[in-house]
Backbone as CSV, one residue per row, in Angstrom:
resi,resn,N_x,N_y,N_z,CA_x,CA_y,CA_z,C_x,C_y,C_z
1,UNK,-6.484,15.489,14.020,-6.807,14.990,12.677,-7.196,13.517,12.770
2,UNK,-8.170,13.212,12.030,-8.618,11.904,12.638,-7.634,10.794,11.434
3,UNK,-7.789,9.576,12.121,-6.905,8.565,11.273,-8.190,7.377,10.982
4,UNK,-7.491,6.597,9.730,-8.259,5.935,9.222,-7.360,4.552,9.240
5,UNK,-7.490,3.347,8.996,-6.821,2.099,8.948,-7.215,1.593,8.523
6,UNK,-7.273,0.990,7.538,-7.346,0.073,6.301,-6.833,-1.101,5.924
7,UNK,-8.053,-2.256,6.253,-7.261,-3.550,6.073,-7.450,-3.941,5.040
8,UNK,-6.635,-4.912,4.231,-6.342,-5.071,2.734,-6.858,-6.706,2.948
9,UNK,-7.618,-7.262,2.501,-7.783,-9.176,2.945,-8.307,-9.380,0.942
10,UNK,-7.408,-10.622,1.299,-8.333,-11.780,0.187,-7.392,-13.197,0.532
11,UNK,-8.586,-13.893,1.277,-8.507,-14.641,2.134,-7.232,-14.906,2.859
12,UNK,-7.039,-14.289,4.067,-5.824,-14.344,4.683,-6.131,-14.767,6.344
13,UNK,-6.985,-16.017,6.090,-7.638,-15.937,7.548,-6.483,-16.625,8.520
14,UNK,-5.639,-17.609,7.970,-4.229,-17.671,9.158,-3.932,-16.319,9.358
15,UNK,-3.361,-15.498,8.813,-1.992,-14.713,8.925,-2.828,-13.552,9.885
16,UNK,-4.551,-13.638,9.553,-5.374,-12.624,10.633,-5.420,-13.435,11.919
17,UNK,-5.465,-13.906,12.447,-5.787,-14.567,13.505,-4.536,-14.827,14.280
18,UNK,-3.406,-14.356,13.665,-2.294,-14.363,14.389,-1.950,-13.025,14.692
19,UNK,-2.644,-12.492,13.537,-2.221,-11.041,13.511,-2.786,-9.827,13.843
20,UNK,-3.962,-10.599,14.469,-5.289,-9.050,14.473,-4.914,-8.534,16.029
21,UNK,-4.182,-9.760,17.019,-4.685,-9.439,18.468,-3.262,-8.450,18.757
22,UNK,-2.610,-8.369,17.767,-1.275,-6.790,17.681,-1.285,-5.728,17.010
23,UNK,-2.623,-5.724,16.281,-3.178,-4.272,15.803,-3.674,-3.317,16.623
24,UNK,-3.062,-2.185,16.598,-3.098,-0.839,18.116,-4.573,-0.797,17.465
25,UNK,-5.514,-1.082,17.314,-7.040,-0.819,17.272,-6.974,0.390,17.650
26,UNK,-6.805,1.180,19.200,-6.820,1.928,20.130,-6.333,3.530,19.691
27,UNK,-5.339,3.413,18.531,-4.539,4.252,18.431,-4.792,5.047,16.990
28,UNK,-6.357,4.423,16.628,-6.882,4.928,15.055,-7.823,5.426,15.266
29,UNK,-8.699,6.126,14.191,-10.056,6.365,14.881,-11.285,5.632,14.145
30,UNK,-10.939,5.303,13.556,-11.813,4.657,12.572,-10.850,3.648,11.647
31,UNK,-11.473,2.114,11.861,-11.035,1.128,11.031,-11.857,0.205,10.177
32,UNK,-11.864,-0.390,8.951,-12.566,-1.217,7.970,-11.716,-1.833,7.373
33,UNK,-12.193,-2.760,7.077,-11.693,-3.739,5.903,-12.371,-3.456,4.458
34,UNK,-10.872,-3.254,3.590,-11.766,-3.947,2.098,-11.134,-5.242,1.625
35,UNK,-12.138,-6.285,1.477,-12.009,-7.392,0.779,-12.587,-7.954,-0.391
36,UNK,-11.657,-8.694,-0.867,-11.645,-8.770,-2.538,-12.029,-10.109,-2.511
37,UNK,-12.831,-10.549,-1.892,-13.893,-11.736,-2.176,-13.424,-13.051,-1.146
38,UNK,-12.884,-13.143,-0.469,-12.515,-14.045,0.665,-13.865,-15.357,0.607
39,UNK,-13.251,-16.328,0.752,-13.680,-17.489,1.071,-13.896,-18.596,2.511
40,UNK,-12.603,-18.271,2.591,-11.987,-18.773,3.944,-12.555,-18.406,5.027
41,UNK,-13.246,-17.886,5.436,-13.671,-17.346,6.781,-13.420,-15.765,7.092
42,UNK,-12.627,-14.698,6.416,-11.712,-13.791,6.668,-13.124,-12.768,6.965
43,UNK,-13.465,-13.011,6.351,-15.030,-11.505,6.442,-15.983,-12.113,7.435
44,UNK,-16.188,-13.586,8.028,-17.040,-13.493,8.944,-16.323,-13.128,10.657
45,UNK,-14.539,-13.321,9.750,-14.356,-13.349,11.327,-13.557,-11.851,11.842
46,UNK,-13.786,-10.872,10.770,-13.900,-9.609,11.255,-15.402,-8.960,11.621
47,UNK,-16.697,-9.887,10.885,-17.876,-9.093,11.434,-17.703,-9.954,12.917
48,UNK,-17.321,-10.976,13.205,-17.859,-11.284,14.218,-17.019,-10.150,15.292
49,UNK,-15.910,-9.685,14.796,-14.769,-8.525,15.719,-16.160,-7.135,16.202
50,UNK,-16.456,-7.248,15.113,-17.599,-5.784,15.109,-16.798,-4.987,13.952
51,UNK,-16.068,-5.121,13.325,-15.384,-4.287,12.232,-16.129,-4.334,10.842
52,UNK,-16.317,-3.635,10.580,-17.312,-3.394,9.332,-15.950,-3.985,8.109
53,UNK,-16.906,-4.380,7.133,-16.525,-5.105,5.960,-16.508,-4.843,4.684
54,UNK,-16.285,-4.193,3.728,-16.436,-3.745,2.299,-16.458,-4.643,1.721
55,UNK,-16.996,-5.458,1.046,-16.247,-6.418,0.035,-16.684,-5.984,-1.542
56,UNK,-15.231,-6.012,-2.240,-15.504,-5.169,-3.338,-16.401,-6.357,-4.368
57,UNK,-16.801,-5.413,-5.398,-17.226,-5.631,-6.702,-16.510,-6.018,-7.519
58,UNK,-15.613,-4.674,-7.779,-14.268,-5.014,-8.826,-13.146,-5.672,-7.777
59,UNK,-12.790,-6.503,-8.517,-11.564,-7.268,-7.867,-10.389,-6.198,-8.253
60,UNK,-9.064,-6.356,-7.414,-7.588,-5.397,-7.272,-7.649,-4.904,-6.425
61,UNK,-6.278,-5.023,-6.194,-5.726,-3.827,-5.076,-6.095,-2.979,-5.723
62,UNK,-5.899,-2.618,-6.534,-6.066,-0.985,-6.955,-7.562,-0.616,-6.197
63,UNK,-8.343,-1.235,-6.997,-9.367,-0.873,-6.625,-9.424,-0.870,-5.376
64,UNK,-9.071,-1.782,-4.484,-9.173,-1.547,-3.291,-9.006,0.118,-2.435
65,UNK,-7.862,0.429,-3.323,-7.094,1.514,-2.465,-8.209,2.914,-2.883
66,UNK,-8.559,2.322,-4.048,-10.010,3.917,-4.323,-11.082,3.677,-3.789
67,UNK,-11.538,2.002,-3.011,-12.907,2.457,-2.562,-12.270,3.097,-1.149
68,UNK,-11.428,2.318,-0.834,-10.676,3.234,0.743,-11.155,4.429,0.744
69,UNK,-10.453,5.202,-0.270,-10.155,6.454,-0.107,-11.730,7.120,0.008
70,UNK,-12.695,6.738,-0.894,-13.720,7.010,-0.919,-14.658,6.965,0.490
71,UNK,-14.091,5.849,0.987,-15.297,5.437,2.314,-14.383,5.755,3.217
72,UNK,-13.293,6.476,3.611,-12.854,6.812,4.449,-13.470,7.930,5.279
73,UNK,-12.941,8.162,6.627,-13.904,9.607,7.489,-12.582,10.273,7.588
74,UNK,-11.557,9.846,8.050,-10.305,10.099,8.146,-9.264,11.181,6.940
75,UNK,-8.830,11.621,7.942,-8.011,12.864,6.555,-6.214,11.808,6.662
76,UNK,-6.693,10.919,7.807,-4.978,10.522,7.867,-5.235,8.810,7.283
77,UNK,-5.452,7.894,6.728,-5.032,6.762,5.665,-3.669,6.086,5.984
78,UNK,-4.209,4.678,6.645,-3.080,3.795,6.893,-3.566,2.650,6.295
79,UNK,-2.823,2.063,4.944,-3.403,0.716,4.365,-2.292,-0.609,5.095
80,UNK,-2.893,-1.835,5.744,-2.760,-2.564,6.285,-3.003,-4.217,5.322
81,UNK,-1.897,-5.319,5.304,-2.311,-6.245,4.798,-2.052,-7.092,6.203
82,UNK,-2.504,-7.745,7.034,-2.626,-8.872,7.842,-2.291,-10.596,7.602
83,UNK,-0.599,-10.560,6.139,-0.633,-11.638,5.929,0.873,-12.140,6.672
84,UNK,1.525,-11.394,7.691,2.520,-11.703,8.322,3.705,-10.686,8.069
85,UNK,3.701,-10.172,6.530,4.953,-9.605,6.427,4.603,-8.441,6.777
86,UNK,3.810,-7.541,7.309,3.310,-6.170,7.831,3.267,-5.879,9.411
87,UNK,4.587,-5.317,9.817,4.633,-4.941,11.572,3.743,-4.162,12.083
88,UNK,2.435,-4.365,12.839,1.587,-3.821,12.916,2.066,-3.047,14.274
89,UNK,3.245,-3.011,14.746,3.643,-1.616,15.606,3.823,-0.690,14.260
90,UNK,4.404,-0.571,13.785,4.785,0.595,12.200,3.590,1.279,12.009
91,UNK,1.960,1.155,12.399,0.794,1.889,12.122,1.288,3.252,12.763
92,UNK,1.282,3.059,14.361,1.527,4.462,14.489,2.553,5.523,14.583
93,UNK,3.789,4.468,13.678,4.800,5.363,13.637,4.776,6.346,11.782
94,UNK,4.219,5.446,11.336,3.485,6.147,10.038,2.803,7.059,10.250
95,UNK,1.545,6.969,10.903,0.489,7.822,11.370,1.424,9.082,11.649
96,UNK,2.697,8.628,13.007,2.761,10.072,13.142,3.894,11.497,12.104
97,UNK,4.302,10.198,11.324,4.954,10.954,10.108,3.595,11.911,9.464
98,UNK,2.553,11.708,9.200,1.719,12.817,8.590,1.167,13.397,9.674
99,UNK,1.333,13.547,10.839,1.086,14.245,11.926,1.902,15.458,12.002
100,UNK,3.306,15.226,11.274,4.295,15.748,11.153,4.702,16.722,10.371
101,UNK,3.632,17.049,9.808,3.518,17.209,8.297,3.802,16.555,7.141
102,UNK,4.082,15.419,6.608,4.553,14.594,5.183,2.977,14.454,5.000
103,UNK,3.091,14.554,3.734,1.904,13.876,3.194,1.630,12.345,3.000
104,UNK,3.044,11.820,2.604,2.875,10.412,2.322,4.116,10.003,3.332
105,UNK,3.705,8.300,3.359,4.767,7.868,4.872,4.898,6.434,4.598
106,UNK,6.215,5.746,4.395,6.497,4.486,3.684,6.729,4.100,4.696
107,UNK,6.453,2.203,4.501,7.563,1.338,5.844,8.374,1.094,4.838
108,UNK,9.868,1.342,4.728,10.512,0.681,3.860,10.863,-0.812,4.075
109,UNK,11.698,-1.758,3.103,12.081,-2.819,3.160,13.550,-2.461,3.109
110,UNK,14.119,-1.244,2.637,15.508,-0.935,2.257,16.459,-0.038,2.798
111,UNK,15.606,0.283,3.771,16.737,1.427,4.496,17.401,1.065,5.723
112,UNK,18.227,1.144,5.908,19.404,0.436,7.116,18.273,0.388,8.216
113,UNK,18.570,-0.535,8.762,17.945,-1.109,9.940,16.654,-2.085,9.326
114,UNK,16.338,-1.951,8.210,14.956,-2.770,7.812,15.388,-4.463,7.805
115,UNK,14.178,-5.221,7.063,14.524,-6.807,6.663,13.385,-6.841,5.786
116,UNK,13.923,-7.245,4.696,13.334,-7.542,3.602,12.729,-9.212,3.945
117,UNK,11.945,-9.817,3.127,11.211,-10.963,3.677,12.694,-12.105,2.646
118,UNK,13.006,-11.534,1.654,14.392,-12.256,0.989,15.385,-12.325,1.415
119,UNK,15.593,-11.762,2.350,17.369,-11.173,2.804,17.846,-12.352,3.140
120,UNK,17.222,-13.452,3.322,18.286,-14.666,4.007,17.994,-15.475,2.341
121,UNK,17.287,-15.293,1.383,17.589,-16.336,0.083,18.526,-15.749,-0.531
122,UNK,18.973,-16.784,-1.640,20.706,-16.706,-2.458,20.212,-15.795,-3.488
123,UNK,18.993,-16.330,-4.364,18.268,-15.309,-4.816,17.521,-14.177,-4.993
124,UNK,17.403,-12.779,-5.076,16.537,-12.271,-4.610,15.779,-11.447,-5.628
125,UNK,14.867,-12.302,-6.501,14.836,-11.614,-7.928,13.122,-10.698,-7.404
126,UNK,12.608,-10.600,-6.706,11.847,-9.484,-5.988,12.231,-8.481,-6.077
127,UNK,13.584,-8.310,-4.987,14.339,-7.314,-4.639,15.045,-6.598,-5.440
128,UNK,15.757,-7.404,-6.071,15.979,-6.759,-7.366,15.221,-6.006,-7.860
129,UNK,14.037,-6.883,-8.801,12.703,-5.764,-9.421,12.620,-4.738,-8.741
130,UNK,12.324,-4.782,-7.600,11.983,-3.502,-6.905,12.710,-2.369,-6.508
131,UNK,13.805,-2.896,-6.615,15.382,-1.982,-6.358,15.098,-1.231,-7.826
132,UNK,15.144,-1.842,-8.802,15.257,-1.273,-10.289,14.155,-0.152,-10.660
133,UNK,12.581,-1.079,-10.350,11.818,0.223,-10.449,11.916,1.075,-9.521
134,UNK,12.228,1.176,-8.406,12.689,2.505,-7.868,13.393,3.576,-8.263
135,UNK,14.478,2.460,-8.776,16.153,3.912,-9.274,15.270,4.349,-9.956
136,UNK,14.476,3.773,-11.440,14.290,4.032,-12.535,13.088,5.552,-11.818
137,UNK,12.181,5.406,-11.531,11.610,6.209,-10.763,11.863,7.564,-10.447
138,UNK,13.095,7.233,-8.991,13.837,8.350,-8.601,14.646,9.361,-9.846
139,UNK,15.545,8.007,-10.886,15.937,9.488,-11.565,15.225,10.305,-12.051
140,UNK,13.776,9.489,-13.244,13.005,10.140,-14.220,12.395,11.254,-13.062
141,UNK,12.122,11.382,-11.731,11.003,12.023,-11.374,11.805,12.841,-10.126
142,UNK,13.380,12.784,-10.374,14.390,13.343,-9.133,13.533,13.532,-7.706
143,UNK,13.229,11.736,-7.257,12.693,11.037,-6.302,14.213,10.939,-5.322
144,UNK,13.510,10.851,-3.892,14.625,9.806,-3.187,14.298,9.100,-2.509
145,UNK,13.472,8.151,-3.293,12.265,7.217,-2.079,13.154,5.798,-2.056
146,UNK,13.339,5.104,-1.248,13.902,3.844,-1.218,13.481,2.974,-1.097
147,UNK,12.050,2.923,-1.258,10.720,1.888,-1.520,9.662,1.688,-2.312
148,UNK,9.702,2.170,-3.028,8.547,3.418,-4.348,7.365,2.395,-4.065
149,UNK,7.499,0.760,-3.454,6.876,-0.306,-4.298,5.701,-0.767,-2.965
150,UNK,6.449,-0.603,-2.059,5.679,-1.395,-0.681,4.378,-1.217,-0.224
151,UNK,3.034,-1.847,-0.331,1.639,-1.031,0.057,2.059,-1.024,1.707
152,UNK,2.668,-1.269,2.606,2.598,-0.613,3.597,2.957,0.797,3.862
153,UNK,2.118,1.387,3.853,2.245,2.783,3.724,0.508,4.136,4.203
154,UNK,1.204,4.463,4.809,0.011,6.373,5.596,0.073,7.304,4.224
155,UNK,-1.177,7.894,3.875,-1.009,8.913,3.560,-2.397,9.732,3.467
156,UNK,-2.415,11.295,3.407,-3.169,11.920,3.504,-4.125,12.267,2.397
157,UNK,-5.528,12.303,3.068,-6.487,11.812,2.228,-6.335,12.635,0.803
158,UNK,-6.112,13.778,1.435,-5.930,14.794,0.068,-5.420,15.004,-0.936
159,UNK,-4.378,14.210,-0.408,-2.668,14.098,-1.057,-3.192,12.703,-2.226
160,UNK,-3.799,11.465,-1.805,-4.289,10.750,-2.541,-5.271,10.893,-3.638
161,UNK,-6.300,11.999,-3.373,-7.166,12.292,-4.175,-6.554,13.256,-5.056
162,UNK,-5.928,14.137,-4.861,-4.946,14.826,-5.743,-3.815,13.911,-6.940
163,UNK,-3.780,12.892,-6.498,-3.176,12.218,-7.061,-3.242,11.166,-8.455
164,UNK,-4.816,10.992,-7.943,-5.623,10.610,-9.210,-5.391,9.211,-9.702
165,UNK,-5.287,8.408,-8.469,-4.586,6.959,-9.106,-5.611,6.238,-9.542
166,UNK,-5.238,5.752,-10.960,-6.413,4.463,-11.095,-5.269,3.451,-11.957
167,UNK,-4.318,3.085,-11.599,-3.602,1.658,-11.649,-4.329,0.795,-11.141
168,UNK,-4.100,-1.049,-11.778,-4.714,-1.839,-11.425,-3.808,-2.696,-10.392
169,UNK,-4.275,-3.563,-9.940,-3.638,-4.727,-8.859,-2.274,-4.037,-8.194
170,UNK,-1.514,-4.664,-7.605,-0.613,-4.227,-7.064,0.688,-3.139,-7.392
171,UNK,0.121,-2.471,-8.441,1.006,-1.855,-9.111,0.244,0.113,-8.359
172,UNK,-0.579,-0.356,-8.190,-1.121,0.587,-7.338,-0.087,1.486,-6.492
173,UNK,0.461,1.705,-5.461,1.723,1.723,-4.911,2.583,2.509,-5.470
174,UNK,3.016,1.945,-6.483,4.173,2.302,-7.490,3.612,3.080,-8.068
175,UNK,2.363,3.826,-8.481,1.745,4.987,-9.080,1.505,5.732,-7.920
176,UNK,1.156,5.124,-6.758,1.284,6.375,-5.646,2.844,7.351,-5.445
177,UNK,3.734,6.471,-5.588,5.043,6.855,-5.609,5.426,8.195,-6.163
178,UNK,5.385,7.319,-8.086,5.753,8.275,-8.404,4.559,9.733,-9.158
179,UNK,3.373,9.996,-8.634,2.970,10.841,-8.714,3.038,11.518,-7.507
180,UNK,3.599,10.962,-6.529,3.792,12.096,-5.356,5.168,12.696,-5.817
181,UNK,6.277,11.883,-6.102,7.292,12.786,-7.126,6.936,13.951,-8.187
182,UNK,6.125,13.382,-8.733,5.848,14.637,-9.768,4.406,16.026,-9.177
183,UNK,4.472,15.488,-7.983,3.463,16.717,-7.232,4.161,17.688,-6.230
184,UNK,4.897,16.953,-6.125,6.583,17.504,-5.448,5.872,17.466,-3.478
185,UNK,5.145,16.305,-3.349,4.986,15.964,-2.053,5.807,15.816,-1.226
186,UNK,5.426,15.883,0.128,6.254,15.139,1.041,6.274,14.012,1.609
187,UNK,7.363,13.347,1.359,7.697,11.586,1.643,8.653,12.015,2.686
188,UNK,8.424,10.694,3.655,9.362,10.013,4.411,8.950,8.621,4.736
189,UNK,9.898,7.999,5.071,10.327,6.744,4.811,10.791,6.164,6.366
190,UNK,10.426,5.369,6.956,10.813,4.354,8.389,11.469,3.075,7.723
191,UNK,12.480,2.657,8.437,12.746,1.145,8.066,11.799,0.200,8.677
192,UNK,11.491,-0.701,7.863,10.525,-2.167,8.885,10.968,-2.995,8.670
193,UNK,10.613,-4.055,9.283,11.104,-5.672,9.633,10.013,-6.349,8.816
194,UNK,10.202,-6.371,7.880,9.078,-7.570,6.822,9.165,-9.172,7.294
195,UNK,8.391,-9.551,8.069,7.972,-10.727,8.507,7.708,-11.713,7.300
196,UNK,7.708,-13.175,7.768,7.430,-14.303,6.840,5.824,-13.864,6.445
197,UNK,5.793,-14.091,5.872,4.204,-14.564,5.438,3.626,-15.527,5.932
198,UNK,2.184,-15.554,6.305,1.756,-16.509,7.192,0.252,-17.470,6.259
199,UNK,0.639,-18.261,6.270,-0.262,-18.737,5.206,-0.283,-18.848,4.315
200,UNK,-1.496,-18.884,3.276,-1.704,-18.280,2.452,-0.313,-18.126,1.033
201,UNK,-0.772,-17.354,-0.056,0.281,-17.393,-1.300,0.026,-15.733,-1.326
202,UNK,0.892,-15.557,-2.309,1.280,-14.327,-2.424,0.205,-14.241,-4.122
203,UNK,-0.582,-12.840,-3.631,-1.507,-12.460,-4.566,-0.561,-12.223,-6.258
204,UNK,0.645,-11.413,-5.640,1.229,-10.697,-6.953,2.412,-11.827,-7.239
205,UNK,1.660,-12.369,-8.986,2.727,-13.018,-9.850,3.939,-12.719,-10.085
206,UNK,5.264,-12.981,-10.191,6.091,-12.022,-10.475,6.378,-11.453,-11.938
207,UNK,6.211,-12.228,-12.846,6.272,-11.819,-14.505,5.200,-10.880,-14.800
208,UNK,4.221,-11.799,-14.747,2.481,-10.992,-15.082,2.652,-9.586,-14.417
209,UNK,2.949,-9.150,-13.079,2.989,-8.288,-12.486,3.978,-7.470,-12.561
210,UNK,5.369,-7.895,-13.073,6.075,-6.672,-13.519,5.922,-6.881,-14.854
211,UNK,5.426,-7.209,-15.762,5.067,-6.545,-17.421,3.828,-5.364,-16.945
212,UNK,2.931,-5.547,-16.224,2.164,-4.220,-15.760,3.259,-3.170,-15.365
213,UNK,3.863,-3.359,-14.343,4.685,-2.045,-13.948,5.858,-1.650,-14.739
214,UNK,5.728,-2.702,-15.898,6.711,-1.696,-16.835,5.667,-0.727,-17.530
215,UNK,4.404,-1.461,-18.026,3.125,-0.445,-18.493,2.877,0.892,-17.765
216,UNK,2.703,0.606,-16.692,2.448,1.703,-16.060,3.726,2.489,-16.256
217,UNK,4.495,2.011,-16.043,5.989,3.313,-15.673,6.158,3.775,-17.249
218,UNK,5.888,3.210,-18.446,5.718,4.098,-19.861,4.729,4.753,-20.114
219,UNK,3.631,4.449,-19.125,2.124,5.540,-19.353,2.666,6.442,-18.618
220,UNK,3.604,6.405,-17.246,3.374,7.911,-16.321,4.585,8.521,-17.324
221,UNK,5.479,8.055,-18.140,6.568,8.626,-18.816,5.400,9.382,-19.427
222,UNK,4.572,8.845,-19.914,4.132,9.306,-21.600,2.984,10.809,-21.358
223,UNK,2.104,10.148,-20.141,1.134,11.200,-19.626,2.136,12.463,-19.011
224,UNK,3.309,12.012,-18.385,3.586,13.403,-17.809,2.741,14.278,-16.130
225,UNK,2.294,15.038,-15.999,1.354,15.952,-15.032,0.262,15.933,-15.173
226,UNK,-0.180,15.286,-16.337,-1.319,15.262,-16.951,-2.730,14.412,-16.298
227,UNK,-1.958,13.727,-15.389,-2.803,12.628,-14.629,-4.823,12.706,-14.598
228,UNK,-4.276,13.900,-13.993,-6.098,14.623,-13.661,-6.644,14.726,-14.736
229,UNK,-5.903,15.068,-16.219,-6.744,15.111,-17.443,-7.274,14.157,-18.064
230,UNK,-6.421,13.332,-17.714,-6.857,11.941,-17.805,-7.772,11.202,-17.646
231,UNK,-7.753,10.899,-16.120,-9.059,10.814,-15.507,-10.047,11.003,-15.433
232,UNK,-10.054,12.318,-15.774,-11.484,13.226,-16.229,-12.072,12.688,-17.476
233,UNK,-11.226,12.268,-18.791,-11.452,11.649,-20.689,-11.892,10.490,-20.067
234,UNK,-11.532,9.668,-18.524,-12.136,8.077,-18.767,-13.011,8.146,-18.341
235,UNK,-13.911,7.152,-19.303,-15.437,6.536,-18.953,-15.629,6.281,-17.512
């Protein structure tokens, strides 16, 4: 089954250049970048790699994750961010979770043996959020994912297109989650070592960005299974 790898950039040209020469290249079959408008150098210095370049139109992750899916050759989907906190050994231990049969395949931040990028602050109002939309998640959708939130994550092309996501920015993820709950998919979950961040700022606000994922988590309440019907009524 062929695999696909998917790099996620808007402008992350430190955290690539530290980070590209430990990507198993070798161990995918096909890799691209989509980028969401980079400035910094990040898109000349993957054409100069020979790696082909998307750079979107519409700005978001979200969007990002549907032109993926679209321009992919691959039935197997590994999305990749190159800004430090992503163990780029974890590609092919994901990979071989849908080798395995799972459809979908998390790095967690939360399952024994992992490291969250907070675990050494007094505060950890991230972790929190993300702890919360999970439970909230797992009960409504009798989930047992222990990461619902993390874009490091494999999954199969089919399983995504079945899924019907069109969430915006980083909330993306968290609609992959829990519509694989309500499709009654198969998840599994690896612990990872979430690295510092290298460079660069962190794309997702924390307020702005969880008032979306409370939106979203009262639209998937409200839509229900309905997802695909959905999709189909939008323009």
């Amino acid at each position: 089954m062929k695999s696909t790898l998917v790099i996620l950039t808007l402008n992350e040209i430190e955290g690539i250049r530290a980070v590209f020469p430990k990507i198993p290249l070798h161990q995918v079959d096909e890799v691209f970048v989509v980028d969401g408008g980079s400035t910094d150098g990040t898109i000349e210095f993957f054409k100069e790699k020979g790696i082909r370049v998307i750079v979107q139109e519409v700005r978001g992750r979200g969007e990002a994750f549907r032109i993926a899916t679209r321009e992919a050759q691959g039935e197997h989907l590994v999305f990749f961010s190159p800004d430090g906190n992503e163990d780029p050994d974890d590609i092919p231990r994901l990979l071989k979770l849908l080798d395995d049969g799972f459809d979908m395949a998390i790095a967690s931040r939360f399952l024994k043996g992992s490291r969250n990028e907070e675990d050494q602050q007094f505060l950890k109002f991230r972790r929190w959020a993300n702890q919360a939309f999970t439970r909230t998640a797992n009960l409504l959708w009798g989930g047992g994912i222990s990461d619902t939130i993390n874009g490091y994550r494999a999954i199969r092309k089919r399983s995504i297109l079945q899924m019907a996501v069109d969430a915006p920015g980083f909330v993306i993820e968290y609609q992959m989650s829990i519509r694989a709950m309500k499709l009654h998919l198969k998840v599994s979950e690896i612990p990872t070592q979430e690295g510092n961040r290298i460079g660069g700022e962190s794309k997702a606000k924390s307020i702005p960005t969880g008032l979306v994922f409370l939106k979203v988590l009262w639209r998937e309440i409200w839509i229900g299974n309905r997802f695909g019907e959905v999709l189909r009524r939008s323009p």
